[in-house]
C-alpha positions as CSV (number, residue, x, y, z in Angstrom):
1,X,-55.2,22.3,41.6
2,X,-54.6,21.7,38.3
3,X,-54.0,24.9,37.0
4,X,-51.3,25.2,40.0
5,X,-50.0,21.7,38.6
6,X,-49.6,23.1,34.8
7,X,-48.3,26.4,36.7
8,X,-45.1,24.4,37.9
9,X,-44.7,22.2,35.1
10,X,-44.2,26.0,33.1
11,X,-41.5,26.4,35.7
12,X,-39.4,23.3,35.5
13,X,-39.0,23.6,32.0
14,X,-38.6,27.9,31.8
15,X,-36.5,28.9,29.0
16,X,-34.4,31.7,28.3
17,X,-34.8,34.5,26.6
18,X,-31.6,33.8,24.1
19,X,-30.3,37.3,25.2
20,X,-30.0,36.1,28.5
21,X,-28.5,32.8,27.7
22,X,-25.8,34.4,26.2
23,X,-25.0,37.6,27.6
24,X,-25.6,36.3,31.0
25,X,-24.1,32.7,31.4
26,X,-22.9,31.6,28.1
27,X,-20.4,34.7,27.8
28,X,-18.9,34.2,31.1
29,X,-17.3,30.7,29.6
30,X,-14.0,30.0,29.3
31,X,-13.5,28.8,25.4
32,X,-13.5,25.2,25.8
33,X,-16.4,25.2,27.8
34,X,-18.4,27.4,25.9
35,X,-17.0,24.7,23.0
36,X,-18.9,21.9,24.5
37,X,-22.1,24.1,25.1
38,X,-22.4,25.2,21.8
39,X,-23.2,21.6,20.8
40,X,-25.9,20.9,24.0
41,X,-28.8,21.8,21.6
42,X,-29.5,23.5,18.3
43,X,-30.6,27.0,20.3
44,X,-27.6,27.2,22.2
45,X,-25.0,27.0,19.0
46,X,-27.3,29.7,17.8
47,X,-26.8,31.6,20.4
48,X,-23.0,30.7,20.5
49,X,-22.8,31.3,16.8
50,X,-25.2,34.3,16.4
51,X,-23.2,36.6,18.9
52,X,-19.5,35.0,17.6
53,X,-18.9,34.0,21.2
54,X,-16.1,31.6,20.0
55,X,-13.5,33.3,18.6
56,X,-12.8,32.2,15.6
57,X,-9.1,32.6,16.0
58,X,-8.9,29.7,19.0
59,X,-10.5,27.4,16.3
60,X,-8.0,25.0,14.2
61,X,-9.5,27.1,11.3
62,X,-6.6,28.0,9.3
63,X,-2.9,26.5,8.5
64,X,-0.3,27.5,10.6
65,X,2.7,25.0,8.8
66,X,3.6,21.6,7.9
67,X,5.4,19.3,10.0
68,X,7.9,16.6,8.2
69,X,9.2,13.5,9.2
70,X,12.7,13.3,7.5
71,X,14.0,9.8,8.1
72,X,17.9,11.0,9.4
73,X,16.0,13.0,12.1
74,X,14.8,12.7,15.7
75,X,12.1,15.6,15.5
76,X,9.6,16.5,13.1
77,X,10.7,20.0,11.1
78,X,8.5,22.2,10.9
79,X,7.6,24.9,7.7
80,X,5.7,27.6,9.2
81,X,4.5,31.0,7.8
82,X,6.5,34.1,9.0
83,X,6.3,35.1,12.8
84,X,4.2,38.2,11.6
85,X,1.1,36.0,10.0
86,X,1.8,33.1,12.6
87,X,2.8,32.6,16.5
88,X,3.0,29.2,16.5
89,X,6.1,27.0,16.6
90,X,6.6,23.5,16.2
91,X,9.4,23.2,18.0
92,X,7.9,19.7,20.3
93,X,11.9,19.3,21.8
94,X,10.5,19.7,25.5
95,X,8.4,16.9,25.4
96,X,9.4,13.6,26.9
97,X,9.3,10.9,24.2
98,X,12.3,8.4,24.6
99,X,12.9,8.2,20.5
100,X,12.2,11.8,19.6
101,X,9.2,13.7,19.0
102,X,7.9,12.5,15.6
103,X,4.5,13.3,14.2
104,X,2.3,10.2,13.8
105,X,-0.5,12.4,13.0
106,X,-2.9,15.0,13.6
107,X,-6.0,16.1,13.5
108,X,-7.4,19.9,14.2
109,X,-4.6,20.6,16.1
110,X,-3.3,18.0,18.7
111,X,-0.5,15.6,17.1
112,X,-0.2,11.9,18.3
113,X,4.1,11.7,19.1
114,X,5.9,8.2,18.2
115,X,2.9,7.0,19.7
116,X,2.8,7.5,22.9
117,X,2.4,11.6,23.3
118,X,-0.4,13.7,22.4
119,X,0.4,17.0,22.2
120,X,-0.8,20.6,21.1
121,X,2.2,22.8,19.5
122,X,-0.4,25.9,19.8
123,X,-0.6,26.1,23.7
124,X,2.3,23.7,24.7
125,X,0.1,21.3,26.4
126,X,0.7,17.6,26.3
127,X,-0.1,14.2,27.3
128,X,0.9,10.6,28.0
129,X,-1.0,8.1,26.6
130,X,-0.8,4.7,28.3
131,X,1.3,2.1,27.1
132,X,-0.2,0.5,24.0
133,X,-2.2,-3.0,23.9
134,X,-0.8,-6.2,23.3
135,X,1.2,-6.7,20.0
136,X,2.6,-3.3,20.0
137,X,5.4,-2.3,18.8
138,X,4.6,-4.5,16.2
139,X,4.6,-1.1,13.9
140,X,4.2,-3.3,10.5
141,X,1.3,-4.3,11.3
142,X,-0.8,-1.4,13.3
143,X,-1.2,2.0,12.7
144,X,-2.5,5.0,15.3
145,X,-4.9,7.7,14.3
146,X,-6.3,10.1,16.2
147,X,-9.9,12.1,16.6
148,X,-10.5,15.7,18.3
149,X,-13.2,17.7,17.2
150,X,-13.1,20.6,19.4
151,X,-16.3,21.9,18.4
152,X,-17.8,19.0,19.8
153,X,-16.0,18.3,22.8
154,X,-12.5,19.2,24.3
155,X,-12.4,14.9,24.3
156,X,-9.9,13.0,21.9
157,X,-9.7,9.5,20.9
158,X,-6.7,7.3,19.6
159,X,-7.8,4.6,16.5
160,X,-5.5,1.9,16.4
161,X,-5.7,-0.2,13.4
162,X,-4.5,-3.7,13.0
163,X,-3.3,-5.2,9.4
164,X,-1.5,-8.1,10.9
165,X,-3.4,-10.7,8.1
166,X,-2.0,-8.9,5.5
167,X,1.6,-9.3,6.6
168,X,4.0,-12.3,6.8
169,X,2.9,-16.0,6.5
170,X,-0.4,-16.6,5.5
171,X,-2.3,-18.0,8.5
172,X,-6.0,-19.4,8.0
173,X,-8.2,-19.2,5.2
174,X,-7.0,-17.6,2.3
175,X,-10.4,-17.1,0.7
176,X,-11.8,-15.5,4.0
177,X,-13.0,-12.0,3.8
178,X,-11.1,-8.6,4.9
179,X,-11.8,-7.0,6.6
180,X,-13.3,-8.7,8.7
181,X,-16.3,-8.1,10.4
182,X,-16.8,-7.3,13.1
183,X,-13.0,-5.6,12.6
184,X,-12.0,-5.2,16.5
185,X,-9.8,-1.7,16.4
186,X,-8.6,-0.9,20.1
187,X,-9.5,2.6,21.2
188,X,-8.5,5.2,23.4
189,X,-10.9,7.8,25.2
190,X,-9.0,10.7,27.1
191,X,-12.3,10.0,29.1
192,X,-11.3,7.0,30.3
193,X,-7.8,7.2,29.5
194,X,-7.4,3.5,29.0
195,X,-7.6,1.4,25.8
196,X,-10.8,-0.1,25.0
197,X,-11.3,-3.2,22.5
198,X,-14.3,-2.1,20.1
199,X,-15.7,-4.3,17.3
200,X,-17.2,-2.6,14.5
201,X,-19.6,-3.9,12.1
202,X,-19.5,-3.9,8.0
203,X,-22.1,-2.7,6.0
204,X,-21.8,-3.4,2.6
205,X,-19.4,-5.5,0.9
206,X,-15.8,-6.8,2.1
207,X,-12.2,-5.7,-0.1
208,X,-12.0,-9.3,-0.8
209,X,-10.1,-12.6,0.2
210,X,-7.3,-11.9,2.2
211,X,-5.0,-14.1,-0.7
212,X,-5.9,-11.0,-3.5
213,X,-5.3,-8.0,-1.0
214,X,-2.5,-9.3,1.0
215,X,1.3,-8.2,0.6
216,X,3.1,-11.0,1.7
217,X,6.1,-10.9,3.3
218,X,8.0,-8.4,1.4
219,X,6.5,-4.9,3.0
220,X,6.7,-3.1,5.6
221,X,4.9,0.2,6.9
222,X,7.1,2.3,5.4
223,X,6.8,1.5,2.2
224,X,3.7,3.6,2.3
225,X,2.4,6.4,3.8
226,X,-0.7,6.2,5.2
227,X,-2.9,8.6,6.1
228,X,-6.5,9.1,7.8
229,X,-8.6,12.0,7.8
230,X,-11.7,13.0,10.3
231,X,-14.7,14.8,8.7
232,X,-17.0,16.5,11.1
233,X,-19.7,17.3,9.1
234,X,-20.4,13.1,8.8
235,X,-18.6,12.3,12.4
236,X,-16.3,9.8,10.8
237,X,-12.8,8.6,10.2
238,X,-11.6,8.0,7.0
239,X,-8.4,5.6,7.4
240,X,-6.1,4.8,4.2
241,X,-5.4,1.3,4.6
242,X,-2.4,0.2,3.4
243,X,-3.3,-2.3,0.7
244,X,-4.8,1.2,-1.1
245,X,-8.4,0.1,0.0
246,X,-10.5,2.7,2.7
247,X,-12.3,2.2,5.8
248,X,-15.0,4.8,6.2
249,X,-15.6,4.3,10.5
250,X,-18.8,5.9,12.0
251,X,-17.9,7.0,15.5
252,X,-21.1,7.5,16.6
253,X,-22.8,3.6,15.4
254,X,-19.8,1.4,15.2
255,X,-20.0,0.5,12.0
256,X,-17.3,0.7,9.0
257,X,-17.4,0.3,5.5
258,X,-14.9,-0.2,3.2
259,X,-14.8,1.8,0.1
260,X,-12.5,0.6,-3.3
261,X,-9.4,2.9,-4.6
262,X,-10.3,4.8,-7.9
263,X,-9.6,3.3,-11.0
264,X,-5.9,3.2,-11.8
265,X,-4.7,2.6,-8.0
266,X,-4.2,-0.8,-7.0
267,X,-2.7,-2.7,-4.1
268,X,0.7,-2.6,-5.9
269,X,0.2,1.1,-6.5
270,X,2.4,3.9,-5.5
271,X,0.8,5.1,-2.0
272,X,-2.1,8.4,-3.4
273,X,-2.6,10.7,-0.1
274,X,-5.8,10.8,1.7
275,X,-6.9,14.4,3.6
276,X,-9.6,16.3,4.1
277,X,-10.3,19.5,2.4
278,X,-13.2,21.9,1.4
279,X,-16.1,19.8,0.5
280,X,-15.0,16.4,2.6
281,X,-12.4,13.9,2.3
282,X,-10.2,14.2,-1.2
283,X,-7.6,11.6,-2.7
284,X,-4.6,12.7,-4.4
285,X,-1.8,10.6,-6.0
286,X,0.9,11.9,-9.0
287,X,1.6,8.7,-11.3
288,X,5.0,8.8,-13.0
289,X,6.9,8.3,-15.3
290,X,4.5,11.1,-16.9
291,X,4.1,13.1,-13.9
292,X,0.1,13.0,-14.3
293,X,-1.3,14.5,-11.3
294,X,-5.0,13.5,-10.2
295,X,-7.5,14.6,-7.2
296,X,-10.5,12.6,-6.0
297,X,-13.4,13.6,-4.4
298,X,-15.7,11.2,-2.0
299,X,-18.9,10.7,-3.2
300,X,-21.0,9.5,-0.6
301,X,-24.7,10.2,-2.2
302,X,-25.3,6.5,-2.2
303,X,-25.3,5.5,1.4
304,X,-24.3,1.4,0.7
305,X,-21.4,2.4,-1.5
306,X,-19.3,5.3,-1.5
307,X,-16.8,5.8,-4.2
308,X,-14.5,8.3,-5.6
309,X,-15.1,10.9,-8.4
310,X,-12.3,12.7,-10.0
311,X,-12.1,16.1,-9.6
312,X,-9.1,17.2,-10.9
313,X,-6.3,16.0,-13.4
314,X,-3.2,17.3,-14.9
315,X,-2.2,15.0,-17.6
316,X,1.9,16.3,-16.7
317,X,2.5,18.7,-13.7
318,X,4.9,20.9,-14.1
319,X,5.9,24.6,-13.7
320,X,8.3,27.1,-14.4
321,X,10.5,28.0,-10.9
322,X,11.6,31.9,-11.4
323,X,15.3,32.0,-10.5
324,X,14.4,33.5,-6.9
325,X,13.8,30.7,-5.8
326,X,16.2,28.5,-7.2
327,X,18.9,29.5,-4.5
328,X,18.8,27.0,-1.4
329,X,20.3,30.4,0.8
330,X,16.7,31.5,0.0
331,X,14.5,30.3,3.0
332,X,11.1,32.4,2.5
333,X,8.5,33.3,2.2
334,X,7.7,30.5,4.7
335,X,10.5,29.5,7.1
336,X,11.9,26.1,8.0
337,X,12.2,26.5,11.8
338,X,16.0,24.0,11.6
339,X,14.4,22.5,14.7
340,X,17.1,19.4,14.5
341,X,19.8,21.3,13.7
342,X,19.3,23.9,16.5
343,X,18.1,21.2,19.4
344,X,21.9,19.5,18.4
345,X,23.6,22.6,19.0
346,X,21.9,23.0,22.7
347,X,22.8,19.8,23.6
348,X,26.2,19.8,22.2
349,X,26.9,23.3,24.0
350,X,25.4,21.5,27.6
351,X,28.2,19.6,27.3
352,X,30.9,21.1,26.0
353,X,31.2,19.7,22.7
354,X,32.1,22.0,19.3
355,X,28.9,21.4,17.3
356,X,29.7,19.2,14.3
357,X,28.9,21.3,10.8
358,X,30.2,21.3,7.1
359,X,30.5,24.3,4.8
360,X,27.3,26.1,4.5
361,X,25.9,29.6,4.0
362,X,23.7,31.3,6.4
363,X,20.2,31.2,5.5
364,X,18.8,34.6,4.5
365,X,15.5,35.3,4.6
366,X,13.5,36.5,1.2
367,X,12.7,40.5,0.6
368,X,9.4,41.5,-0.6
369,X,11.3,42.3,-3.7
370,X,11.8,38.6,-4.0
371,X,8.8,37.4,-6.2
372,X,6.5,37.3,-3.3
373,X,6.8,37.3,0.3
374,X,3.6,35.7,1.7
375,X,1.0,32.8,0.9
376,X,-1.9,34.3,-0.4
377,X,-4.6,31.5,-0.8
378,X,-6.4,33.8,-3.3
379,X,-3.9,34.9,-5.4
380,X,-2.1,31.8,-7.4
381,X,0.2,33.2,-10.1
382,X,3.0,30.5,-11.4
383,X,1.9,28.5,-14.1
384,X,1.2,25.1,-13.2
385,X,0.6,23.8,-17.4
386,X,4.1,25.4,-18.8
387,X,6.0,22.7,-20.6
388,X,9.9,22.3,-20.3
389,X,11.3,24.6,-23.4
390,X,15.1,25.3,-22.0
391,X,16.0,28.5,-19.8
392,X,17.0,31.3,-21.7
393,X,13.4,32.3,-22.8
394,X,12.7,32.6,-19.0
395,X,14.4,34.5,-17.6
396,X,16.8,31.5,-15.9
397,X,14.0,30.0,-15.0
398,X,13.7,26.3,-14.0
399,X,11.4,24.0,-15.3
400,X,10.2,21.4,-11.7
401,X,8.0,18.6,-12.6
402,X,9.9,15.9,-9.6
403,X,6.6,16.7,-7.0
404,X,4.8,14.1,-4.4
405,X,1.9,15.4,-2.7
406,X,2.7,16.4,1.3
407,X,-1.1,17.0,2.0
408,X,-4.5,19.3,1.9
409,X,-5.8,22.4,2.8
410,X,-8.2,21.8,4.7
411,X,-10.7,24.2,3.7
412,X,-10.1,25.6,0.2
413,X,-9.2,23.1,-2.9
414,X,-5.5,23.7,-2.3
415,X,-2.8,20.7,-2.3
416,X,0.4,21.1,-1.0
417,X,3.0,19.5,-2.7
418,X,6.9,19.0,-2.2
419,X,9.7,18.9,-5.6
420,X,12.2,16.9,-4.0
421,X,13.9,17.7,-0.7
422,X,14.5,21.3,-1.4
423,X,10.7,23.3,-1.7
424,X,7.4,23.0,-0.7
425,X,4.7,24.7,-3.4
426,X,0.8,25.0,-3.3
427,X,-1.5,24.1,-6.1
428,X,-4.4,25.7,-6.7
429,X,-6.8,23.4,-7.9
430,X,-9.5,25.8,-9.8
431,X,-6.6,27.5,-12.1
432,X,-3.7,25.0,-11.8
433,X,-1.4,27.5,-10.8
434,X,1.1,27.3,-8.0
435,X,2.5,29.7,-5.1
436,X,5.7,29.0,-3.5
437,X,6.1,28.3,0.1
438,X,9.5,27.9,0.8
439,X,12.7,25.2,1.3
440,X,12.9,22.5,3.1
441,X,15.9,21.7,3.0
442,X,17.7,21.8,6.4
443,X,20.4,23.1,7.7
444,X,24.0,20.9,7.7
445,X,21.5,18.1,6.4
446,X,24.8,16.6,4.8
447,X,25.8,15.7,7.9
448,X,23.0,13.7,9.4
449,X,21.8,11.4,6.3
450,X,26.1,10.7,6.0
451,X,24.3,8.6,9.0
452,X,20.9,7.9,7.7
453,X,18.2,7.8,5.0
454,X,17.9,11.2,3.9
455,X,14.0,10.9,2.7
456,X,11.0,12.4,4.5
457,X,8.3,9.6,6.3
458,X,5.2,11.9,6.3
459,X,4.0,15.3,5.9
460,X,0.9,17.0,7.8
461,X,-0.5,20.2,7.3
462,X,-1.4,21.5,10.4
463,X,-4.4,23.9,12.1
464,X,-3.6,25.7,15.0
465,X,-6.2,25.4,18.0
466,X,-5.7,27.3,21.2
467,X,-8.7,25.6,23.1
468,X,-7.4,23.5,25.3
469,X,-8.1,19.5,25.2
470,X,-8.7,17.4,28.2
471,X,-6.5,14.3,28.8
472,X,-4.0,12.8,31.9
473,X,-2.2,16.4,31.7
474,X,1.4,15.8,31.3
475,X,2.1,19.8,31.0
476,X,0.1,22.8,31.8
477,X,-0.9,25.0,28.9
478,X,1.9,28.2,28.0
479,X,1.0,31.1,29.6
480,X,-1.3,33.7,26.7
């Protein structure tokens, strides 16, 4: 009997043979569910993992462009590699947001729209998100991040962060701590689909009394540009707040801590750029007048008190701009997809009307002969430590030194970084040497900031991922 009993216990708990497993069952998957196998237990991903079941290629494991906020604009632009090293457009016209299709942010490939779209440029998918909690739009005074790891789960999240103590009158005490704890952030689960008020719990110490971190009433959200930046590997959010502090927020415990800026920022500071790159989350900032240019790296050995480390620093960035790329006809090697300009046109045609444009030459595209025609991320080959001497010893060469950092690769020590409103270059942060990318500057642009501000909100790099997320669908995925 009770070999009979030990017998059936064998049963219940049989395991496959890992050949099986995969071969059998876990090969028959569609992508995003074989996503959220791969991280049931520790033999499955090595089963998942060991046979490259998951293409690589549907992961947000590479950078497929850079959207840009430019204030005179309705949609985000976006910089893109050529058609032949890239497929994906981020063109986000078709989707329903009453103000335009902004980016608010992103993170491994789904963008939150204006707040109140998510989206996925690489598949076409989309959806609503429910109509924000009380006190929104109060936009000074909140900020929405959001979360998708889909190498955990084809879930996302929406963070909303509240800074309404450090705006405006002062109301209660000024000595009190912030942040508070617990710091109640509203959430959103595509789970639930419905915001949730969750209170999260300091550990360690506080910023400091509201009176010494506070703005008063003179700021506004766009005076900075905050960023936030989710690192798998720890399963946290790192949020820039924007007094310059940090808010390092466990996802899994509900618990935050607050880590300082590095020596030299303050809460008066121009705004550095938070991201996440090849060995976790890195700080950038370029302080003028004398154009020094410094990178941070998150150490988080000690477990009470995180702080940053410098990793990097230029004492006056600057490079020499070969003439090629000195022409604003030349567009390449990456291409600025105009998506304003041409969305104007369609709807001006739609009804009849000539489309509004000033003198300009069409954009032409850059030969291979052209200095270079694609971004190699191993190959940096303009000098990043050339001092201004004049022109005619190079060539007609132009000396740039006017950057401000757009963002991070996300896996290799590469920051992207913009010289005025013209080009976008890449910095290499083991040689200091740069690569071009390619302008910015958009067509007819004249005409819309006659009308507007004509400066860029935010930048984000962005990773591709073709595995689908789950949420209240507002679109189906485009057909492969």
């Amino acid at each position: 009997m009770e070999e009979q009993h030990q017998q059936q216990g064998n049963d219940d708990g049989l395991i496959l043979p890992e050949d099986v497993l995969a071969e059998q069952i876990l090969r028959r998957l569609a992508p995003r569910d074989l996503a959220v196998c791969r991280c049931v237990c520790a033999e499955w991903k090595v089963a998942v993992d060991g046979r490259r079941l998951l293409r690589a290629d549907l992961l947000p494991l590479s950078v497929g462009g850079i959207f840009l906020n430019f204030e005179a604009h309705r949609y985000a632009e976006f910089l893109r590699p050529p058609s032949s090293c890239s497929s994906v457009s981020g063109d986000l016209t078709h989707v329903p947001c009453p103000d335009g299709t902004k980016v608010m942010d992103h993170c491994n490939g789904l963008v939150l729209l204006d707040g109140c779209v998510v989206a996925n440029p690489a598949t076409g998918w989309w959806a609503p998100l429910p109509p924000w909690p009380a006190g929104w739009p109060n936009s000074c005074q909140q900020v929405a991040h959001i979360v998708f790891d889909p190498a955990v789960s084809p879930h996302y999240s929406v963070f909303l962060v509240s800074y309404a103590s450090l705006y405006g009158e002062l109301q209660g005490d000024p000595a009190a701590e912030w942040p508070p704890s617990p710091y109640p952030f509203h959430v959103l689960s595509s789970t639930t689909g419905r915001w949730e008020e969750r209170p999260f719990l300091r550990q360690g110490g506080a910023a400091g009394a509201i009176a010494d971190v506070r703005f008063g009433g003179e700021r506004t959200q766009n005076d900075y540009r905050c960023f936030a930046a989710y690192y798998s590997k720890k399963q946290a959010l790192y949020v820039h707040c924007q007094n310059n502090f940090f808010l390092r927020i466990s996802l899994s415990r509900d618990e935050y801590q607050v880590i300082k800026p590095p020596p030299g920022i303050s809460v008066h500071s121009g705004s550095p750029v938070l991201g996440k790159s090849e060995k976790g989350p890195y700080l950038a900032a370029i302080l003028y007048p004398e154009s020094c240019f410094k990178v941070w790296i998150l150490d988080e050995s000690n477990q009470h008190q995180s702080q940053w480390v410098l990793r990097h620093c230029n004492n006056h960035l600057g490079m020499m701009l070969p003439p090629c790329y000195l022409d604003k006809k030349v567009c390449g090697p990456w291409v600025l997809e105009d998506i304003n300009y041409n969305e104007d046109r369609k709807q001006d045609a739609a009804m009849g009307l000539p489309f509004l444009q000033v003198e300009t030459a069409t954009p032409v595209v850059k030969h291979k002969s052209d200095c270079s025609s694609i971004f190699d991320e191993d190959n940096f080959t303009l000098d990043g430590s050339a001092t201004e001497d004049g022109t005619s010893s190079h060539g007609g060469s132009c000396y740039i030194d006017d950057f401000w950092v757009f963002g991070f690769h996300p896996y290799k020590e590469i920051v992207f970084l913009g010289s005025g409103y013209d080009r976008v270059v890449a910095y290499d942060l083991h040689s200091s040497k740069f690569q071009y990318l390619g302008n910015i500057h958009p067509t007819d642009f004249d005409v819309y900031y006659l009308y507007g501000p004509e400066g860029i909100d935010e930048t984000f790099v962005y990773t591709p991922c073709k595995l689908e997320a789950y949420g209240h669908q507002g679109s189906a995925p485009l057909a492969a």
